[in-house]
C-alpha positions as CSV (number, residue, x, y, z in Angstrom):
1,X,-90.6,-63.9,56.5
2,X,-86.8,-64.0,57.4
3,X,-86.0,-67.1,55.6
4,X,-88.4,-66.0,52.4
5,X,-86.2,-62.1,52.2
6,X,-83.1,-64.2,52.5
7,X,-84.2,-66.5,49.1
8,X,-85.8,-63.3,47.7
9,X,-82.1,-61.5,48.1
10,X,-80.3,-64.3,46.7
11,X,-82.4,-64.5,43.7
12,X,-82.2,-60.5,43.5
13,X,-78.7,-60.9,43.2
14,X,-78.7,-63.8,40.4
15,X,-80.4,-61.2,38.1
16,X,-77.8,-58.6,39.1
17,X,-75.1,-60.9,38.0
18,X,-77.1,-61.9,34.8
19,X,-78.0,-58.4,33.6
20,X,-74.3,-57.5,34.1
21,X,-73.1,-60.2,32.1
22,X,-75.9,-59.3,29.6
23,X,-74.7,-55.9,28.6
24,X,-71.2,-55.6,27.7
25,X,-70.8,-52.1,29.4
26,X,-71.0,-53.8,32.2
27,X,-69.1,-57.3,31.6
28,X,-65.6,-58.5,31.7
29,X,-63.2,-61.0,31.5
30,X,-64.9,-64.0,29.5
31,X,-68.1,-62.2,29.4
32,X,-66.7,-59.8,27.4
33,X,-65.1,-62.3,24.9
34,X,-68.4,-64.2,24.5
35,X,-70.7,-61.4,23.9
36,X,-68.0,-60.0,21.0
37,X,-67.8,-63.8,19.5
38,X,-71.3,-63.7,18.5
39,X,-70.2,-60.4,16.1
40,X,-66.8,-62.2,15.1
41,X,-64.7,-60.2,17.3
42,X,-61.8,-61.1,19.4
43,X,-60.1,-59.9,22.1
44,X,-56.0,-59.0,21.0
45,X,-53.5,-61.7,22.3
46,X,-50.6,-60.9,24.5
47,X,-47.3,-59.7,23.1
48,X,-44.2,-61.0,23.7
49,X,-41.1,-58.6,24.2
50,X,-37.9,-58.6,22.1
51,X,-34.1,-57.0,22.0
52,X,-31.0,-58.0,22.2
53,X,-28.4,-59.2,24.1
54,X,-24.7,-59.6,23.9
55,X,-23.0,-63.3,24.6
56,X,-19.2,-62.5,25.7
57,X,-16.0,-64.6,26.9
58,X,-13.0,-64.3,28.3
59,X,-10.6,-65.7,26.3
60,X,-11.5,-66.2,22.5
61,X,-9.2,-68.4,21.6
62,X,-11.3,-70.8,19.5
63,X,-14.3,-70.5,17.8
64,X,-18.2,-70.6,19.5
65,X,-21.2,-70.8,18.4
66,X,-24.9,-70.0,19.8
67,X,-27.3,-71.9,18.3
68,X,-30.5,-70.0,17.5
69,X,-33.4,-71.6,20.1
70,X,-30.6,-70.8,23.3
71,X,-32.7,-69.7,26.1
72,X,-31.0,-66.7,28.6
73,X,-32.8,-65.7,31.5
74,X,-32.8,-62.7,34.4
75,X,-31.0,-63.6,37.7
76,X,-34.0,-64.7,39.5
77,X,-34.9,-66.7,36.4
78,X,-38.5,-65.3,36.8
79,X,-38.3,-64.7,33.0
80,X,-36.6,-66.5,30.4
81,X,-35.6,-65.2,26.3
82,X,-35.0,-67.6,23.3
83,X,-32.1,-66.6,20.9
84,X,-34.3,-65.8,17.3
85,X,-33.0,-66.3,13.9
86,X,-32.1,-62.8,12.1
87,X,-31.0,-63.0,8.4
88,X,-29.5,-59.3,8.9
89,X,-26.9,-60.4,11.1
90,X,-23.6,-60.9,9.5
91,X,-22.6,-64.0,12.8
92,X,-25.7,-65.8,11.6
93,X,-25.1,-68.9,9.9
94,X,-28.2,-70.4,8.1
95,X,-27.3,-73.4,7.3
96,X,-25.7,-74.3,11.0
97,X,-29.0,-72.5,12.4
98,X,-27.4,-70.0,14.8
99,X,-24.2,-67.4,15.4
100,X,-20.5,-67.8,14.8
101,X,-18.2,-66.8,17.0
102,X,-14.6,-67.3,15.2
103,X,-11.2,-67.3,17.2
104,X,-10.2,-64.2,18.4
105,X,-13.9,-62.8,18.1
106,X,-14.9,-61.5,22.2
107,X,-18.5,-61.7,21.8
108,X,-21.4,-61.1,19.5
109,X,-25.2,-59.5,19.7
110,X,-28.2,-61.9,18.7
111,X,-31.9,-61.2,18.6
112,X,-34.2,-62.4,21.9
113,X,-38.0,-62.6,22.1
114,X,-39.7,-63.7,25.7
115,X,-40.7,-67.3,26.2
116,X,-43.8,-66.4,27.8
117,X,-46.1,-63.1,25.9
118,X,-46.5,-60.2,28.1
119,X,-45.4,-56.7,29.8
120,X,-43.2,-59.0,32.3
121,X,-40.8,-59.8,29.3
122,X,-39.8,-55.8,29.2
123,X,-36.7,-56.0,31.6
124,X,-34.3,-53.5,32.3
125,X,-30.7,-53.0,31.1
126,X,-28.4,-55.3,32.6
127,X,-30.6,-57.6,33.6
128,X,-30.5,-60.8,31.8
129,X,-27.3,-62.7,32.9
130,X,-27.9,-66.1,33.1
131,X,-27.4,-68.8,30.1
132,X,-29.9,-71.5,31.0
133,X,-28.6,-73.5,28.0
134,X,-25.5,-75.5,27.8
135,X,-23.1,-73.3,25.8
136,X,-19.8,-74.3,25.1
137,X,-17.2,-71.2,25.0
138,X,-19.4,-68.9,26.3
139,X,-18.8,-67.2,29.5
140,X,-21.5,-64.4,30.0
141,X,-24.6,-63.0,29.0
142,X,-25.7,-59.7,29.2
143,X,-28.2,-57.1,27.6
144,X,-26.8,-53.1,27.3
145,X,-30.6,-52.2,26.0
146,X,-33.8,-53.0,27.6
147,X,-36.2,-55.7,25.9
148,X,-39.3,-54.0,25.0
149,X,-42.2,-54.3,22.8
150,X,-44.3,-56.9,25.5
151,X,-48.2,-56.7,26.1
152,X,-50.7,-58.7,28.2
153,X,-53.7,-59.6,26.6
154,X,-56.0,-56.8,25.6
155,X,-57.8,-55.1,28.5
156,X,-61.6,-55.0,29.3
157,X,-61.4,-51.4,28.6
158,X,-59.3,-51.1,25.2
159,X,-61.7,-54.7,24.1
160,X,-64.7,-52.6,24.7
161,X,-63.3,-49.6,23.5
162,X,-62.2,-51.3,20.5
163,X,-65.5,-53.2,19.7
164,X,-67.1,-49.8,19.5
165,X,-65.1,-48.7,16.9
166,X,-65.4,-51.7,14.9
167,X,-69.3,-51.5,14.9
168,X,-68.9,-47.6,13.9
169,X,-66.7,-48.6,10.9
170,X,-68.9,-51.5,9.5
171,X,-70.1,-50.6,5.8
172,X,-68.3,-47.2,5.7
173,X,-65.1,-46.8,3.3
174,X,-63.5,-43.5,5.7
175,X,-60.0,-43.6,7.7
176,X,-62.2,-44.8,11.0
177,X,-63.1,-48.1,8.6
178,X,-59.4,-48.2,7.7
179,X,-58.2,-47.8,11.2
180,X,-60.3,-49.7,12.5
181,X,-59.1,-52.2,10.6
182,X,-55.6,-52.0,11.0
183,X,-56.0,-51.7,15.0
184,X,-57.7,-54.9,14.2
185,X,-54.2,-56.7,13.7
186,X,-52.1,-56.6,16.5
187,X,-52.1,-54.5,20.1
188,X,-49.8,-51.5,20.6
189,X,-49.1,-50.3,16.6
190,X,-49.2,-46.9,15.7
191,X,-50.1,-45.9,12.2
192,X,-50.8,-42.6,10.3
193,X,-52.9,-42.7,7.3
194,X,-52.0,-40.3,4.2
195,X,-54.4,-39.2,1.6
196,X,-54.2,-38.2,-1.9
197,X,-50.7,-38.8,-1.8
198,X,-48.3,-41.5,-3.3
199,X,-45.3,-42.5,-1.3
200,X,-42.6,-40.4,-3.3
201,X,-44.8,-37.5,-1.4
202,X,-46.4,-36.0,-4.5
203,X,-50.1,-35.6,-4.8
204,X,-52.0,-38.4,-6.3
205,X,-56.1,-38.2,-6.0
206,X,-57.6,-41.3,-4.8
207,X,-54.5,-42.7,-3.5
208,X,-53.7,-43.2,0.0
209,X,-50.8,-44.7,1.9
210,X,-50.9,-46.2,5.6
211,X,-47.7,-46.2,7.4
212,X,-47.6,-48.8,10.5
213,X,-45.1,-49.1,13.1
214,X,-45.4,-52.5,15.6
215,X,-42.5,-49.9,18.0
216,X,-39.7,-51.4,16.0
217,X,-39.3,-49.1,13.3
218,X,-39.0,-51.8,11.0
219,X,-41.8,-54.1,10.9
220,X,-41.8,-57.5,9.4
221,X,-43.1,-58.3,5.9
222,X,-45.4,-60.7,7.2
223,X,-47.1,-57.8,9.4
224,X,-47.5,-55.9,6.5
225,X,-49.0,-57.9,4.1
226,X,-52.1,-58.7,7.0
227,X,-52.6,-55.1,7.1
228,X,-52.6,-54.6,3.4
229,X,-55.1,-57.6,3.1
230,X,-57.2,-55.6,6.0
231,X,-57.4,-52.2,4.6
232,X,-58.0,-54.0,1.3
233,X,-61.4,-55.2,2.6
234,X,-62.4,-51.7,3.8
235,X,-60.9,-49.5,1.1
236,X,-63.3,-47.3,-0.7
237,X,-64.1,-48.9,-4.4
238,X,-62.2,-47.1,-7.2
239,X,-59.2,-46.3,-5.0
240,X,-55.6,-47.0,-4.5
241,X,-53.8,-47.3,-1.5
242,X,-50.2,-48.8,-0.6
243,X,-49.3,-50.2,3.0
244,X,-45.2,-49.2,4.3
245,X,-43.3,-49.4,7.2
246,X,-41.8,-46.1,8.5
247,X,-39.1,-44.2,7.7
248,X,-36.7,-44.2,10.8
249,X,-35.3,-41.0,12.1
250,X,-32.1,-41.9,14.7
251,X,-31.8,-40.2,17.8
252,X,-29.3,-39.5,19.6
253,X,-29.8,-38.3,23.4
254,X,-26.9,-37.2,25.3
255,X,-27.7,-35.1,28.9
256,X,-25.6,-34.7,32.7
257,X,-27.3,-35.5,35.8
258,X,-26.1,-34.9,39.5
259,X,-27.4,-37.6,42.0
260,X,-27.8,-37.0,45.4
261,X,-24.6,-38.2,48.1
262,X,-24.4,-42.0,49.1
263,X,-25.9,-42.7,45.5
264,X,-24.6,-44.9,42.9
265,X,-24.1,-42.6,40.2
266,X,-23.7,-45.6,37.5
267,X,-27.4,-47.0,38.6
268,X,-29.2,-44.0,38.5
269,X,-27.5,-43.4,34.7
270,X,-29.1,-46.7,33.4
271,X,-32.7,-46.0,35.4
272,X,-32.2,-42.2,33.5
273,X,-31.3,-44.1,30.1
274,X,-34.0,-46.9,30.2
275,X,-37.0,-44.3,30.8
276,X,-35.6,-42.3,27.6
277,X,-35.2,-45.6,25.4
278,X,-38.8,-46.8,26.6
279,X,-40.3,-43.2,26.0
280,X,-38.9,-42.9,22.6
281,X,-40.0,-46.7,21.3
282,X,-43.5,-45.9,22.3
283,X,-43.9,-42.9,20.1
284,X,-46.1,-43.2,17.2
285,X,-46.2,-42.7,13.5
286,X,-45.4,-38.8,13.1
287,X,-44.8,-38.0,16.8
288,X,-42.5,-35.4,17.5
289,X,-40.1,-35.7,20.4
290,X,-40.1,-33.0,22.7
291,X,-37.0,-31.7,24.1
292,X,-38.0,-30.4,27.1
293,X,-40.0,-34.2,28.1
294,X,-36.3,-35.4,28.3
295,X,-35.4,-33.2,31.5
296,X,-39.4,-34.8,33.1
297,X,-38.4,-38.4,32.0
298,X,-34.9,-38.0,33.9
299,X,-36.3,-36.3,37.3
300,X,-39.1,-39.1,36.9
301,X,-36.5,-42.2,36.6
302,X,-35.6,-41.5,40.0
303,X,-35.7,-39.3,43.0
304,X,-32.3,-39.2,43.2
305,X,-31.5,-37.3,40.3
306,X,-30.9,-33.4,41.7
307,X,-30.3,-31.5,38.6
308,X,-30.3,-32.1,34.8
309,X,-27.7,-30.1,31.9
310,X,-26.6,-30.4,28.7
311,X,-29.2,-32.0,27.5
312,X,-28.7,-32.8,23.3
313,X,-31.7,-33.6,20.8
314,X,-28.9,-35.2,17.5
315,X,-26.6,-32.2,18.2
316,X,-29.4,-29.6,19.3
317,X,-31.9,-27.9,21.8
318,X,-35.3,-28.0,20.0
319,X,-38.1,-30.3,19.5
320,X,-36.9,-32.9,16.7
321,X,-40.1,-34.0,14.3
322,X,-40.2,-36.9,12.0
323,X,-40.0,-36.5,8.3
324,X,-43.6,-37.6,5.9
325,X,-44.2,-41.0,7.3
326,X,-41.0,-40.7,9.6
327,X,-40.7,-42.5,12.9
328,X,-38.5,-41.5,15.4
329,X,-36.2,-44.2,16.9
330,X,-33.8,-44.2,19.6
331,X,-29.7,-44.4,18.4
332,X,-27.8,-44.1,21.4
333,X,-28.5,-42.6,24.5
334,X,-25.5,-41.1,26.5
335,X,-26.0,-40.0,30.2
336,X,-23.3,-38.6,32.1
């Protein structure tokens, strides 16, 4: 009887573990990604971080040059960036493939994106100061913003949350379809969707624009022509709709802090200053920034911090909104 409730158990529990990985409430990890396959769905990749940092050297007496593919790392080297191409740059050289550094030039910022995709790659100011690469004429490496923007892969919760969604929006032309569909893209953007109205802001009936934000403020052309391809599949017949990036509002954060005795002033200033950069790049499409969530985000950033003043929202006290299809975007952040 012992040995036949022992087998009986066992198999008990096999159809536990098959009902659970039948139901996709109740699955995860791979489970999850099959059951979805079988509806063309798929879980989001991982994101890779990106910023900039700033290659400096001591004496500039002849000209430098980083190539673009030069790989920088933090101290521990637990987490290594590539140097990225950007055409906006006025170092970049396209035909030598990388940044010039003439004689008499100190240093120069350049574009980074994580090696490896996820939340790992969003470091700290001050962090990255090691050049893994040989670089001739270049002393030091160092990032003044944090590197942010990185994801791991879509979670069990957001993939099932998400799958939902997409089921409710099949053969229906409304702004759950649309979202749906833009959601679809890429993890972590923000969008607003605007109707009856054309991007000058003037009412137009049947039109309606989607603004999209990947955190940057200005998302890449190839980003926005897959969303415009997606909303163009769900789009209601007879109407019109245009696909932007956002219009960027600067701000600029300036506040005082007192830190308790026997602490470095200087670190709890960057710890204040990264929480306010990393609050602001995760605000969405049309978010407003509160002014008063500045004073939280700097007792939050560490224990340390005993009192909060002066505290500026671009020269002023109140909440600061975002114009029609505005983004707000940090400009400089000064903590004293």
């Amino acid at each position: 009887m012992e040995a036949n409730a022992s087998v009986a158990l066992w198999i008990q529990w096999l159809i536990v573990q098959v009902l659970v990985a039948t139901r996709l409430a109740t699955s995860s990890g791979a489970d999850c990604d099959s059951f979805c396959a079988d509806f063309g769905f798929s879980r989001l990749p991982a994101v890779a971080s990106m910023g900039q940092v700033t290659f400096s050297r001591f004496t500039p007496n002849v000209a430098a040059y980083v190539p673009v593919g030069t790989n920088v790392s933090v101290a521990s080297n637990t987490m290594s960036f590539m140097v990225t191409a950007d055409q906006t740059n006025a170092a970049y050289n396209a035909v030598n493939g990388g940044y010039d550094l003439a004689a008499g030039v100190s240093g120069c910022t350049v574009m980074v994106v994580a090696n490896v995709a996820g939340a790992a790659g969003n470091v700290e100011p001050g962090t990255i100061s090691v050049i893994s690469s040989a670089l001739a004429g270049i002393d030091i490496v160092s990032n003044q913003l944090a590197l942010t923007g990185g994801l791991d892969a879509e979670s069990d919760v957001a993939f099932r949350s998400r799958f939902g969604n997409y089921l409710a929006s099949l053969s229906k032309a409304t702004d759950i379809a649309i979202g749906a569909a833009v959601a679809g893209i890429q993890q972590d953007l923000s969008y607003v969707i605007s109707e009856n109205i054309n991007q000058a802001g003037s009412m137009q009936p049947g039109h309606f624009v989607v603004t999209v934000d990947d955190g940057s403020g200005t998302p890449p052309a190839s980003l926005l022509g897959l969303v415009q391809a997606a909303v163009d599949a769900v789009r209601p017949v007879g109407s019109s709709f245009a696909v932007q990036g956002p219009i960027v509002l600067a701000v600029n954060v300036s506040m005082n802090i007192v830190t308790a005795a026997g602490i470095s002033h200087q670190t709890v200033i960057a710890l204040v200053a990264g929480a306010i950069e990393s609050y602001v790049a995760g605000l969405g499409v049309g978010a407003t920034l509160s002014y008063t969530r500045l004073a939280q985000l700097a007792y939050a950033a560490s224990i340390s911090v005993t009192n909060v003043s002066n505290i500026m929202l671009n020269g002023s006290t109140s909440d600061l909104a975002p114009p029609l299809f505005g983004v707000i975007r940090i400009g400089t952040v000064a903590v004293a």
